[in-house]
FITORNU-248953 format. One record per residue: x, y, z of N, C-alpha, C in turn. Coordinates in steps of 0.02 Angstrom, whole numbers, plus 50000, padded with zeros to 5 digits. Example, Ala and Ser with C-alpha at 12.3 -4.5 7.8 and 13.67 -1.06 7.14 Angstrom:
2
506604971650390506154977550390506604983550390 506424988850354506844994750357506455000250394 
***
This chain:
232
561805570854563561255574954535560605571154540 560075574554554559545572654561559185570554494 558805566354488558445563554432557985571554418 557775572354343557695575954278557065576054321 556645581054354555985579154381555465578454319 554965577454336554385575354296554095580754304 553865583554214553655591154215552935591954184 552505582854212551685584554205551635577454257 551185579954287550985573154331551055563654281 551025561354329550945554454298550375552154242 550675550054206550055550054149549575543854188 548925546754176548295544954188548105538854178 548185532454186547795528054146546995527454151 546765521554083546065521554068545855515754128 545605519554178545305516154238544805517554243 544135513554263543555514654284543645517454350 543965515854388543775516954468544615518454477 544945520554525545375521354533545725518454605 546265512454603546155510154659546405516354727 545885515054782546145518754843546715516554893 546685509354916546895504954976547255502354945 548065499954974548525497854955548335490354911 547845486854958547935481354917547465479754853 547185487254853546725484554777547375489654735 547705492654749548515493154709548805489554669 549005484454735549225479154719548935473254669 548295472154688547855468654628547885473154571 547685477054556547705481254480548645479454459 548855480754499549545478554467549815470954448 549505466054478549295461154465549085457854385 548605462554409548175462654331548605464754266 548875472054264549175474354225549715469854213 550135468054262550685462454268550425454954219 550045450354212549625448954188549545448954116 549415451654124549265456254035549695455953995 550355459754018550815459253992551205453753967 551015449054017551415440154011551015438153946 550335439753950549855434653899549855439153817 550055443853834550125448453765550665445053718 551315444453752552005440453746551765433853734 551195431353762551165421353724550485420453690 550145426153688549515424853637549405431753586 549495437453590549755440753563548935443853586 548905451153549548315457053558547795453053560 547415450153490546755445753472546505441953514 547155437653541546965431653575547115434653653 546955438553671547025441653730546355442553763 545955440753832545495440453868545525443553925 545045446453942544845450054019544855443554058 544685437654023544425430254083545135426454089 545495428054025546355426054046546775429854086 546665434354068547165440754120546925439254205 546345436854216546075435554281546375429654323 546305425954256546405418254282547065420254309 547595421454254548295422954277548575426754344 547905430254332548285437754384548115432754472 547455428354439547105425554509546895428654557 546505431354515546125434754561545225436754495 544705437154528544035435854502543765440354466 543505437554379543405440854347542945447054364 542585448554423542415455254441542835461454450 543575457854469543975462554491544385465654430 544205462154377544675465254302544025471154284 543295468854274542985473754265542785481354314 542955477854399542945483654435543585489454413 544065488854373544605494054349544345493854273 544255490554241544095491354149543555487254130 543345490754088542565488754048542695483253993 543185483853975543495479653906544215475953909 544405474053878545275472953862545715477653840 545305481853792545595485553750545825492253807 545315492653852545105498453907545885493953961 545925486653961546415485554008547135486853961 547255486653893547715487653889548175493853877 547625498653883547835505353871548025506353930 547915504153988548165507354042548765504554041 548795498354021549415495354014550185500853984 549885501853928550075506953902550465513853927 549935514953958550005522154003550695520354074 550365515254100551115514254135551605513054104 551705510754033552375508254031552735515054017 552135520253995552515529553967552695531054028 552325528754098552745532454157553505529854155 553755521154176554075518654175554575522254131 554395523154076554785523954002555085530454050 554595536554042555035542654063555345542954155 555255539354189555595537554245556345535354235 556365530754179557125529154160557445533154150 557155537954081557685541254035557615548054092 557345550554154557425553454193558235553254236 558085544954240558785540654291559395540554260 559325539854183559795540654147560135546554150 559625552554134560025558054116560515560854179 559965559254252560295561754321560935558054316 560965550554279561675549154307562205552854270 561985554854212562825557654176562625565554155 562685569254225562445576154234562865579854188 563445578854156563975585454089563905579754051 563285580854007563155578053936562795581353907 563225580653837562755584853770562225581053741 562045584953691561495583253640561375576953622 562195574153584562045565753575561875561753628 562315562953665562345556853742561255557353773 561305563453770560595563453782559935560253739 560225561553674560015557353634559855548053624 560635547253641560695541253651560245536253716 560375543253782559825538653821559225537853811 558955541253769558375539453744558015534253732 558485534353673558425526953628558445521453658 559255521353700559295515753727558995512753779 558525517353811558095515253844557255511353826 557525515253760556585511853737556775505853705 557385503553668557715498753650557675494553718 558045496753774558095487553834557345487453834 556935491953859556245492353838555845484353806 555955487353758555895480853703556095475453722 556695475953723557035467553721556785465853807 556545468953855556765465253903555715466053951 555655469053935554675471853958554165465353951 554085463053986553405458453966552905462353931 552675461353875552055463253845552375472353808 552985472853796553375479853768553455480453711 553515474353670553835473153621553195472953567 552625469953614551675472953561551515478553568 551415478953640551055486253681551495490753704 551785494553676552395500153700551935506453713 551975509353673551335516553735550565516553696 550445513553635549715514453602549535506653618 548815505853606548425499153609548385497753508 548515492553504548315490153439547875491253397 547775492553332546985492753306546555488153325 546015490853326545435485853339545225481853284 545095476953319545015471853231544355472053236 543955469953180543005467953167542945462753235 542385464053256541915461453314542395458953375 543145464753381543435461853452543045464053490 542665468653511542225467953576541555462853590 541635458053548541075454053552541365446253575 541915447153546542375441953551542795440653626 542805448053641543235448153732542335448253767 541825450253748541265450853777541115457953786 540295458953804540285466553792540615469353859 540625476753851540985481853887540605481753948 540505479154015540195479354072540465485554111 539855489254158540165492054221540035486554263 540605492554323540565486354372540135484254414 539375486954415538815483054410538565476854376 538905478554334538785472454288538335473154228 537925479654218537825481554162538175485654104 537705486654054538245487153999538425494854021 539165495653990539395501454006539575505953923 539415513053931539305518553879539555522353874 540075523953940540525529553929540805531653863 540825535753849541415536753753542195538653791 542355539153836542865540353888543345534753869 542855528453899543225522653873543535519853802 543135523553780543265521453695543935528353657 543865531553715544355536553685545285532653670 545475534453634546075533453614546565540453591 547065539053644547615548553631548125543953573 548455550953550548925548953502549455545353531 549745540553559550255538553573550985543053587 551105543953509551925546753499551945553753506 551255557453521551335563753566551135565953636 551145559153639551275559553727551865557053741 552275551953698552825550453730553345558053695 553115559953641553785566753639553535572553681 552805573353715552785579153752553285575753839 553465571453843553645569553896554455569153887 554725566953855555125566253809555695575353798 555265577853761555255586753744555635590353832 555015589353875555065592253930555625589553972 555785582953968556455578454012557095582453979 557265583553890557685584753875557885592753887 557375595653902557495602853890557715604153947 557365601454007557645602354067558245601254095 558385595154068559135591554074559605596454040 559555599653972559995602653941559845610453935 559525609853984559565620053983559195623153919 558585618753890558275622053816557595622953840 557405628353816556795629753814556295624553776 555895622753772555365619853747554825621353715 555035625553670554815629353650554305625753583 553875627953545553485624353497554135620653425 554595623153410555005621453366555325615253397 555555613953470555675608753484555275604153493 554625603953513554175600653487553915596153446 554235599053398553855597053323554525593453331 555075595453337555765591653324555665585853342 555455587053415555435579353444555065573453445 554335576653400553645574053381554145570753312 554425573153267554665569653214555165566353238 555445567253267556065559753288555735554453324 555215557653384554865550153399554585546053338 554095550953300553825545753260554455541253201 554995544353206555615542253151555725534553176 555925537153261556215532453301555725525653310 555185527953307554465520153329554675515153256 554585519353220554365517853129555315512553128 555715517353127556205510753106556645506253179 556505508053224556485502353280556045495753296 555535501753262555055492453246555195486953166 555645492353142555945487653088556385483853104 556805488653142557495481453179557265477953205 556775476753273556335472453284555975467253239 555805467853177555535463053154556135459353123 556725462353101557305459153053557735455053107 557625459153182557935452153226557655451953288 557285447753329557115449053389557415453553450 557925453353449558325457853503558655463753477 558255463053403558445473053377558955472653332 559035473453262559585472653205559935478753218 560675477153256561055482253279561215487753219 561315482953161561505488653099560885495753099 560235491453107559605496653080559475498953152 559865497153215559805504353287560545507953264 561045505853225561505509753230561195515553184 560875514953130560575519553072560205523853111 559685520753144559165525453191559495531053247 560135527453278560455533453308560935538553280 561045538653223561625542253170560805544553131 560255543853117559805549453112559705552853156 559465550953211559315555153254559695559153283 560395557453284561045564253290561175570453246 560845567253184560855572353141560255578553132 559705575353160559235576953176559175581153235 559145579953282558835582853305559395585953379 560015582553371560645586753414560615593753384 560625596753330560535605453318560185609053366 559515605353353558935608753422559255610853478 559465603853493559535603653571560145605553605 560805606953559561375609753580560935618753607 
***
C-alpha cells in the first residue's frame, strides 16, 4: 500500500527568500541542520544566527539571506520537522494497511516519541519556537534584510498555533487512512488529544530523558480512550 498521501501541501516555512538552485537547498539545509545540533548543546537563549553559521560553515550573509532573526530561523526549523513528523506517521500507517483505531493511534505517538528521543534539536523545538524572552532580539542582533538593512516585515514576527497545525495534519492522515470523514467533531477530537499528548509527553520527558515509559504508557491508554470512538 501506498503511503497515506499528504492532504495540504508542505507546510511553508518562515523564509525570507526561498531557495531556487539545488545548492542554495542544500546550504539552507545546512543551516537548519545546524541549528538543530546547537539547540541540543546551548539550548533556545544561547542560540545565534553567528553560531548556526559558524557550524553550518558557511557566511553569516547566507543565514540572513533565508531569515531576519533566529527566532525567524527556528521556526522554519520547526515547520520542517511538522513535514518530517507527518511523512512518518504517513509511512507508518502505509505499512500496516488492516489497522484500527488504536494501532493508528499508536503510530502516532510513537512516532513523535522516537521523534524526541532521537531528532537533533526535537526534544526543545518540536513544531512551535519558544517564548521570547526580554531583549532576545537585541541579544541575537537586530532583524536585518538581506541587504543588510533593518527588516519590518510583521510576516516575520508572525507566530501560528503549533498544535493546530500538527492535528490539522494529523486529522487529515487519520481519516484518510481509516475511511473517516473529517469532519469538524473530529477536529476538535484531535486538537484535544494533540494538545493532551504535547502536555504529558513533555512530562515523561522531563521525569526521564528517553521518556518515563509508565507516563507514555498513561498517555497511550488516554488517548485510546479518547479518541478510538471517533475514529472507529
Amino acid at each position: 500500500m501506498d503511503p497515506v498521501p499528504q492532504t495540504r501541501p508542505l507546510t511553508q516555512p518562515a523564509l525570507r527568500r526561498a531557495p531556487v538552485q539545488q545548492r542554495s537547498a542544500e546550504r539552507l539545509a545546512r543551516i537548519l541542520d545546524a541549528c538543530a545540533v546547537l539547540l541540543d548543546e546551548t539550548g533556545y537563549e544561547q542560540l545565534s544566527t553567528r553560531a548556526v553559521a559558524a557550524r553550518a560553515g558557511v557566511p553569516i550573509g547566507s543565514v540572513y539571506r533565508f531569515f531576519g532573526n533566529k527566532r525567524a530561523m527556528v521556526a522554519a526549523l520547526a515547520h520542517r520537522n511538522l513535514d518530517r513528523y507527518a511523512e512518518r506517521v504517513s509511512r507508518r500507517l502505509a505499512e500496516a494497511p488492516i489497522l484500527d483505531a488504536h494501532g493508528a493511534i499508536d503510530g502516532v505517538l510513537d512516532e513523535f516519541i522516537e521523534m524526541k528521543r532521537t531528532v537533533p534539536g526535537f526534544a526543545l523545538v518540536d513544531f512551535g519556537v519558544p517564548a521570547a524572552a526580554p531583549g532576545e532580539a537585541a541579544a541575537d542582533g537586530p532583524t536585518v534584510s538581506p541587504a543588510g538593512g533593518p527588516a519590518d516585515s510583521p510576516a516575520e514576527a508572525a507566530v501560528e498555533d503549533p498544535n493546530r497545525l500538527v492535528a490539522e495534519r494529523i486529522c487529515a492522515l487519520l481519516a484518510t487512512h481509516l475511511g473517516r470523514v473529517a469532519d469538524e467533531e473530529l477536529h476538535r477530537k484531535v486538537l484535544v488529544g494533540v494538545e493532551t499528548a504535547d502536555a504529558l509527553v513533555r512530562l515523561a520527558f522531563r521525569a526521564d530523558p528517553a521518556g518515563d515509559p509508565a507516563l507514555v504508557a498513561e498517555t497511550r491508554c488516554l488517548l485510546h480512550a479518547y479518541l478510538a470512538p471517533s475514529l472507529s
